[in-house]
N, C-alpha and C positions, 0 to 999 in steps of 0.2 A: 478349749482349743478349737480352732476351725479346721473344717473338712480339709481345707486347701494345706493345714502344715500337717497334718495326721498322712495323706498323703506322701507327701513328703517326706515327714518323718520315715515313713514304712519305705519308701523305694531304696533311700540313699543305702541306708545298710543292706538291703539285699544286695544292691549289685554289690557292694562293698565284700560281700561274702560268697563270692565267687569263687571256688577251690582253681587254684591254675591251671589242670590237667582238666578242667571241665568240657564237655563237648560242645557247649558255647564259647569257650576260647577256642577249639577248634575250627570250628565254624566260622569262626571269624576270621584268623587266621589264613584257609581256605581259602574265604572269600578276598582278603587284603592280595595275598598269593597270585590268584586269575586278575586280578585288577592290574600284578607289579607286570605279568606275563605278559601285557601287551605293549607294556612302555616304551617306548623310544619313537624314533621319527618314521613316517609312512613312506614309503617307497617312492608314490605318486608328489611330482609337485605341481602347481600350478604358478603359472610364466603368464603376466602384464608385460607389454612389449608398447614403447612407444618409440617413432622416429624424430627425432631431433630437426624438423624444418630441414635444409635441405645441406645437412652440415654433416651428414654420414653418421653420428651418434648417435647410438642408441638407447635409451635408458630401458629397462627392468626392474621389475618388482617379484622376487620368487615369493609363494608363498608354501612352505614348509608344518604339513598337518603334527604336532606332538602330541602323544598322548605320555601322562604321568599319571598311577595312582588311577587309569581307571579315565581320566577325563582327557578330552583331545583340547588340546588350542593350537593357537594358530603363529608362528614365528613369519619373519614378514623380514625380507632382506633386499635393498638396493643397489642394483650393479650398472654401471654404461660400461659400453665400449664403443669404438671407430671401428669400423671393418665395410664389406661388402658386403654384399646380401647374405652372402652363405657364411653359418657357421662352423669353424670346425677343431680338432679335441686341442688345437693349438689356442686359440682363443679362452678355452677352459680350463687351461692348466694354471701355470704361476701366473697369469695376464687375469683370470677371473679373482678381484677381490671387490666379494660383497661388506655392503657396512648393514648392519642389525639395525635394521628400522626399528620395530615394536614387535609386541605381541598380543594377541588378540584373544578373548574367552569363547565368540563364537560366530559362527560364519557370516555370519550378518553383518557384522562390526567390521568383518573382514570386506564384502562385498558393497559396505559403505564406502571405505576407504577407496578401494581401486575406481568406483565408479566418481566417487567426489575426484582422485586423482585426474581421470579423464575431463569433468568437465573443466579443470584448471588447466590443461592443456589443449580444449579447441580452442581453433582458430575459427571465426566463421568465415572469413577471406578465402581460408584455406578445403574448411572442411563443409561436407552439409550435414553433420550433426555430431554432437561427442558421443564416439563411439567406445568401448573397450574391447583391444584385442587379446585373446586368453588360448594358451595351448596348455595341454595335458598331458603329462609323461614323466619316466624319471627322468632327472638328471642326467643331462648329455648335447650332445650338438643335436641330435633326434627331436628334443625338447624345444628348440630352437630353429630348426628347420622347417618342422611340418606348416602346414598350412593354419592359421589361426579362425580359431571362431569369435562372430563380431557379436558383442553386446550392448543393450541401450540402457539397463536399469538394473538395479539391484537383485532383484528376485529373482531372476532363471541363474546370477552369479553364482548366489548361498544356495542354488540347488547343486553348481558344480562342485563347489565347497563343498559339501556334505558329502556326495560323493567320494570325495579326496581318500575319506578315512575308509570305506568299505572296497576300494580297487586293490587288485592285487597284482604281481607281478603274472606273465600269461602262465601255463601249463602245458609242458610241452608233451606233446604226443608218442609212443612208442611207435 
C-alpha cells in the first residue's frame, strides 16, 4: 500500500466518526450561523447614471452589494426614465421598474462592467473623454440627486465597490 491511500484510508473514517453533539459540529455550526447573520442586501447602493443625448432619458445601472453564506456579490439592475433634472419619490414608486441585469462575484467584474458601459456610450463629438458618473447612498431620490463623482478607469471604481459592503447606515446622536 502507498503512503498516499494509508492516508486516506486513515482520514475518511475519522471524520466519518464524528459523534453529532461533538464540539466540532458545534464549531461549525457557530461558524455557518455568523456567516447566515449577515446575509441579505447592504443598505448602501451604488447609481451609474447616463444622459440619453439630448432626448431627457436617462438610463441607470444600480448596483446592489449581497452577501449569502458569508460571501458578498454583486446584483446589477437597469432602469431609464424621462423626467427633468430633479428626481422625486414620485418617479420611484410604481414608474421605477428595474430589469435584473446579472450578477457579479466580485468588484472588479463589476467595475469592468460599468466602465466598458461608459466607453460604449462616448461620444467624442459630444464628450472629451468616457467618463463614469457614480453616486453613493441608499435607495431614494437622495440617491439620485446628489451631486455625482466622475471616473475614468476601473480601479478607484472596485475601490468604491468594496466599500459598498463596509458602510453603514449614519448613527444618530443623542
Amino acid at each position: 500500500m502507498t503512503i498516499r491511500s494509508r492516508i486516506c484510508h486513515f482520514c475518511i473514517p475519522v471524520a466519518a466518526f464524528v459523534p453529532p453533539n461533538s464540539p466540532m459540529n458545534d464549531l461549525a455550526q457557530t461558524v455557518v450561523d455568523q456567516l447566515r447573520a449577515s446575509d441579505g442586501a447592504h443598505t448602501n447602493l451604488l447609481l451609474a447614471t447616463w444622459k440619453t443625448g439630448s432626448s431627457g432619458r436617462w438610463d441607470h445601472f444600480l448596483v446592489h452589494p449581497i452577501t449569502k453564506n458569508g460571501t458578498t456579490s454583486y446584483n446589477v439592475e437597469k432602469a431609464h426614465h424621462s423626467i427633468s433634472h430633479v428626481v422625486n419619490d414620485w418617479h420611484l414608486g410604481e414608474h421605477w421598474q428595474p430589469d435584473k441585469v446579472c450578477n457579479f462575484s466580485t468588484s472588479a467584474q463589476v467595475a469592468e462592467f460599468l466602465v466598458c458601459n461608459a466607453k460604449a456610450r462616448y461620444d467624442p463629438e459630444r464628450d472629451y473623454r468616457p467618463s463614469l458618473w457614480l453616486t453613493v447612498g441608499p435607495f431614494g431620490k437622495d440617491l439620485f440627486n446628489q451631486s455625482p463623482m466622475e471616473f475614468l478607469s476601473p480601479e478607484p471604481v472596485k475601490e468604491l465597490i468594496d466599500m459598498l459592503g463596509s458602510m453603514r447606515p449614519t448613527v444618530e446622536v443623542d
